[in-house]
C-alpha positions as CSV (number, residue, x, y, z in Angstrom):
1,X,2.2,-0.3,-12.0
2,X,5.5,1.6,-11.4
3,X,8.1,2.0,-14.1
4,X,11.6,0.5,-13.6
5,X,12.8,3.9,-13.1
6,X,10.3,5.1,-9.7
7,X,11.2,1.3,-8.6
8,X,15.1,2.2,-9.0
9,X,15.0,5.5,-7.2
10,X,12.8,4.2,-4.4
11,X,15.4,1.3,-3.9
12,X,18.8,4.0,-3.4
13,X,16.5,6.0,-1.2
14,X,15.8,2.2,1.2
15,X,19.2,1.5,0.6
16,X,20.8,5.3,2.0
17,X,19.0,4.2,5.5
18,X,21.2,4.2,8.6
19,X,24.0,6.1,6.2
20,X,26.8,7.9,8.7
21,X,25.1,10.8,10.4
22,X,22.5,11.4,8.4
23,X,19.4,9.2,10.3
24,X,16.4,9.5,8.5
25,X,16.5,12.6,6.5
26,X,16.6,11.5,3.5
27,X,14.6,12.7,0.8
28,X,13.3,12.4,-2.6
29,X,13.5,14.7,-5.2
30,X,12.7,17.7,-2.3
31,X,12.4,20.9,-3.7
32,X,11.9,23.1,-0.4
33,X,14.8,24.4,1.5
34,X,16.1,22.4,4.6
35,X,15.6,23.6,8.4
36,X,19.3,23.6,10.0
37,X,17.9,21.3,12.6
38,X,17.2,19.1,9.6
39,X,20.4,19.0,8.4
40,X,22.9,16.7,7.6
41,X,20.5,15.3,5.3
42,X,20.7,13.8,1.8
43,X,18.3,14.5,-1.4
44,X,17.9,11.7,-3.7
45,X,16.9,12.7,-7.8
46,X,17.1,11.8,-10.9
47,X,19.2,14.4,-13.6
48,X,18.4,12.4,-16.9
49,X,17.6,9.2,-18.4
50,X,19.1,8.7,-21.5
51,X,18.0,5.8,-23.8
52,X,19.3,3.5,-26.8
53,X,16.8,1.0,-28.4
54,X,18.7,-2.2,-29.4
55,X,17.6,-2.9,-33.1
56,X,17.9,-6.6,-32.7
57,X,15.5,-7.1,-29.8
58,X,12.8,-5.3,-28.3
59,X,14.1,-4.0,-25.7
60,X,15.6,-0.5,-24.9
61,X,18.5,-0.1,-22.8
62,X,18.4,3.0,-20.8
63,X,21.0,5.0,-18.8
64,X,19.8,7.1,-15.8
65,X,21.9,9.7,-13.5
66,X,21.0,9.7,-10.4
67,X,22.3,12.2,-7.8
68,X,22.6,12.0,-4.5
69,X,23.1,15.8,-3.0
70,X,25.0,15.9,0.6
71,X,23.6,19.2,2.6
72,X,25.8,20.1,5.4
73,X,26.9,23.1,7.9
74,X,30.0,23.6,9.4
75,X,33.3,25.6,9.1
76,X,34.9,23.2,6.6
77,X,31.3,21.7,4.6
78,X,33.2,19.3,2.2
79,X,35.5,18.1,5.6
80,X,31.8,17.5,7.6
81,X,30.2,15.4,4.3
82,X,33.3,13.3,4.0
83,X,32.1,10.5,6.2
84,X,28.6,10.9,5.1
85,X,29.7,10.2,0.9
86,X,32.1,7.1,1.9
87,X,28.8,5.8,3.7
88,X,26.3,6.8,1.1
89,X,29.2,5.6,-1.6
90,X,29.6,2.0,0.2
91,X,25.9,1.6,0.5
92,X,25.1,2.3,-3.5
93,X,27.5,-0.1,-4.7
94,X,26.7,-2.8,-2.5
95,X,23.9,-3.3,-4.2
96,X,24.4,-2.6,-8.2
97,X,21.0,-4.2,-9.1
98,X,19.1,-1.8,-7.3
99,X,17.6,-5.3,-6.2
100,X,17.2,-6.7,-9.4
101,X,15.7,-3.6,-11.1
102,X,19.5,-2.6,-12.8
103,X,21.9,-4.2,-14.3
104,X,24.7,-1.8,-13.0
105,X,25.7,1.1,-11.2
106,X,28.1,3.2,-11.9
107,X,30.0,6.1,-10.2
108,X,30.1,9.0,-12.4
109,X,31.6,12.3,-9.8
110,X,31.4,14.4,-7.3
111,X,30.6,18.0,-7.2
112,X,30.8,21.0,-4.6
113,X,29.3,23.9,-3.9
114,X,30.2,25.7,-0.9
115,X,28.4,28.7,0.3
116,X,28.9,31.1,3.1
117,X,26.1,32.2,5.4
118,X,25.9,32.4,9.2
119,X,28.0,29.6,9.5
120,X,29.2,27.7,6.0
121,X,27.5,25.1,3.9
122,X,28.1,23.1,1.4
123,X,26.0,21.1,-1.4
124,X,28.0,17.7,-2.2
125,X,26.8,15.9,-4.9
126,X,27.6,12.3,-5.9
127,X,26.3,11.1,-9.2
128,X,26.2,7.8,-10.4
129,X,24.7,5.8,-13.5
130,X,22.3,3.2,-13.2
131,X,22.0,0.7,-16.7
132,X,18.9,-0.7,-16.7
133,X,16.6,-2.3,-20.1
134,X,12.7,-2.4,-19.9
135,X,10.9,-3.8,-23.2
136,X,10.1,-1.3,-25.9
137,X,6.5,-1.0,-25.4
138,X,6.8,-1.0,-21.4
139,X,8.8,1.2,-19.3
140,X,7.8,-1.4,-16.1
141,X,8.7,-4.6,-17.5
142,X,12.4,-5.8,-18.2
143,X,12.6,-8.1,-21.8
Protein backbone atom coordinates (compact mmCIF):
# COMPACT_ATOMS: atom_id res chain seq x y z
CA UNK A 1 0.00 0.00 0.00
CA UNK A 2 1.28 3.51 -0.76
CA UNK A 3 0.42 6.42 1.45
CA UNK A 4 -1.56 9.38 -0.05
CA UNK A 5 1.54 11.34 0.03
CA UNK A 6 4.04 8.80 -2.56
CA UNK A 7 0.58 8.56 -4.55
CA UNK A 8 0.52 12.57 -4.66
CA UNK A 9 4.14 13.03 -5.63
CA UNK A 10 4.06 10.32 -8.26
CA UNK A 11 0.90 12.07 -9.80
CA UNK A 12 2.94 15.89 -10.38
CA UNK A 13 5.79 13.88 -11.58
CA UNK A 14 3.01 11.95 -14.63
CA UNK A 15 1.46 15.17 -14.78
CA UNK A 16 5.17 17.45 -15.54
CA UNK A 17 5.31 15.02 -18.83
CA UNK A 18 5.69 16.69 -22.19
CA UNK A 19 6.37 20.20 -20.01
CA UNK A 20 8.12 22.96 -22.51
CA UNK A 21 11.65 21.84 -23.21
CA UNK A 22 12.20 19.75 -20.65
CA UNK A 23 11.28 15.92 -22.44
CA UNK A 24 11.64 13.41 -20.12
CA UNK A 25 14.07 14.48 -17.43
CA UNK A 26 12.25 14.70 -14.83
CA UNK A 27 13.08 13.41 -11.61
CA UNK A 28 12.17 12.53 -8.24
CA UNK A 29 13.63 13.55 -5.22
CA UNK A 30 17.33 13.12 -7.17
CA UNK A 31 20.03 13.86 -5.11
CA UNK A 32 23.12 13.44 -7.72
CA UNK A 33 24.24 16.27 -9.71
CA UNK A 34 22.95 16.67 -13.37
CA UNK A 35 25.19 15.99 -16.68
CA UNK A 36 24.81 19.37 -18.88
CA UNK A 37 23.58 17.11 -21.60
CA UNK A 38 20.84 16.28 -19.11
CA UNK A 39 19.78 19.49 -18.63
CA UNK A 40 16.89 21.44 -18.78
CA UNK A 41 15.52 19.15 -16.48
CA UNK A 42 13.12 19.38 -13.49
CA UNK A 43 13.43 17.66 -9.85
CA UNK A 44 10.32 16.90 -8.12
CA UNK A 45 10.35 16.65 -3.87
CA UNK A 46 8.68 17.03 -1.13
CA UNK A 47 10.04 20.10 1.68
CA UNK A 48 7.45 19.28 4.55
CA UNK A 49 4.17 17.89 5.45
CA UNK A 50 2.59 19.63 7.98
CA UNK A 51 -0.47 18.09 9.75
CA UNK A 52 -3.70 19.23 11.86
CA UNK A 53 -5.98 16.41 13.34
CA UNK A 54 -9.70 17.62 13.20
CA UNK A 55 -11.08 16.82 16.73
CA UNK A 56 -14.54 16.14 15.56
CA UNK A 57 -13.76 13.39 13.04
CA UNK A 58 -11.10 11.07 12.56
CA UNK A 59 -9.44 12.30 10.10
CA UNK A 60 -6.27 14.45 9.87
CA UNK A 61 -5.92 17.10 7.38
CA UNK A 62 -2.46 17.45 6.12
CA UNK A 63 -0.59 20.23 4.23
CA UNK A 64 2.41 19.18 2.09
CA UNK A 65 5.03 21.46 0.06
CA UNK A 66 6.03 20.28 -2.76
CA UNK A 67 8.85 21.80 -4.96
CA UNK A 68 9.40 21.58 -8.14
CA UNK A 69 13.31 22.82 -8.83
CA UNK A 70 13.89 24.15 -12.60
CA UNK A 71 17.91 23.35 -13.57
CA UNK A 72 18.98 25.39 -16.49
CA UNK A 73 22.22 26.80 -18.32
CA UNK A 74 22.45 29.77 -20.26
CA UNK A 75 23.59 33.48 -20.09
CA UNK A 76 20.44 34.72 -18.57
CA UNK A 77 19.13 31.12 -16.28
CA UNK A 78 15.91 32.69 -14.85
CA UNK A 79 15.17 34.16 -18.87
CA UNK A 80 15.91 30.28 -20.23
CA UNK A 81 13.39 28.60 -17.28
CA UNK A 82 10.64 31.08 -17.94
CA UNK A 83 8.88 29.03 -20.46
CA UNK A 84 9.61 25.91 -18.68
CA UNK A 85 7.71 27.35 -15.07
CA UNK A 86 4.59 28.72 -17.17
CA UNK A 87 4.46 25.07 -18.56
CA UNK A 88 5.20 23.21 -15.43
CA UNK A 89 2.83 26.01 -13.55
CA UNK A 90 -0.26 25.28 -16.23
CA UNK A 91 0.20 21.60 -15.91
CA UNK A 92 -0.03 21.49 -11.74
CA UNK A 93 -3.03 23.46 -11.58
CA UNK A 94 -4.91 21.72 -14.18
CA UNK A 95 -5.27 19.11 -12.10
CA UNK A 96 -5.67 20.29 -8.28
CA UNK A 97 -6.75 16.76 -7.08
CA UNK A 98 -3.64 15.29 -8.01
CA UNK A 99 -6.39 12.87 -9.55
CA UNK A 100 -8.40 12.55 -6.71
CA UNK A 101 -5.66 12.07 -4.15
CA UNK A 102 -5.92 16.12 -2.92
CA UNK A 103 -8.31 18.30 -2.33
CA UNK A 104 -6.21 21.41 -3.47
CA UNK A 105 -3.26 22.82 -4.80
CA UNK A 106 -1.95 25.74 -4.09
CA UNK A 107 0.93 28.03 -5.43
CA UNK A 108 3.05 29.08 -2.65
CA UNK A 109 6.52 30.96 -4.71
CA UNK A 110 9.20 31.03 -6.56
CA UNK A 111 12.76 31.12 -5.68
CA UNK A 112 16.28 31.70 -7.59
CA UNK A 113 19.47 30.82 -7.34
CA UNK A 114 21.74 31.75 -9.93
CA UNK A 115 25.24 30.58 -10.11
CA UNK A 116 28.18 31.31 -12.31
CA UNK A 117 30.36 28.55 -13.76
CA UNK A 118 31.58 27.95 -17.30
CA UNK A 119 28.54 29.30 -18.61
CA UNK A 120 25.64 30.37 -15.92
CA UNK A 121 22.95 28.39 -14.22
CA UNK A 122 20.36 28.79 -12.31
CA UNK A 123 18.10 26.69 -9.74
CA UNK A 124 14.30 27.84 -10.14
CA UNK A 125 12.14 26.64 -7.71
CA UNK A 126 8.39 26.63 -7.72
CA UNK A 127 6.62 25.51 -4.60
CA UNK A 128 3.21 24.77 -4.08
CA UNK A 129 0.85 23.26 -1.32
CA UNK A 130 -1.06 20.28 -1.72
CA UNK A 131 -4.31 19.86 1.12
CA UNK A 132 -4.97 16.52 1.34
CA UNK A 133 -6.92 14.30 4.62
CA UNK A 134 -6.21 10.60 5.17
CA UNK A 135 -8.01 8.88 8.28
CA UNK A 136 -6.13 9.10 11.56
CA UNK A 137 -4.99 5.59 11.86
CA UNK A 138 -4.00 5.38 8.00
CA UNK A 139 -1.84 7.63 6.12
CA UNK A 140 -3.28 5.58 2.64
CA UNK A 141 -6.79 5.86 3.06
CA UNK A 142 -8.89 9.19 2.82
CA UNK A 143 -12.01 9.29 5.74
Amino acid sequence: MTTRRESILARIRTNLTDTTGVGTRIYRSRVEPLARGELPALVVEPINDVCVQLTSAPTLDWSLTVRVAVIVRGNIPDQVADPIIESLHAKIMADLTCNGFAYDVQPTGVSFDLQEADQPSGVISCDFVVKYRTRVANLAQSP
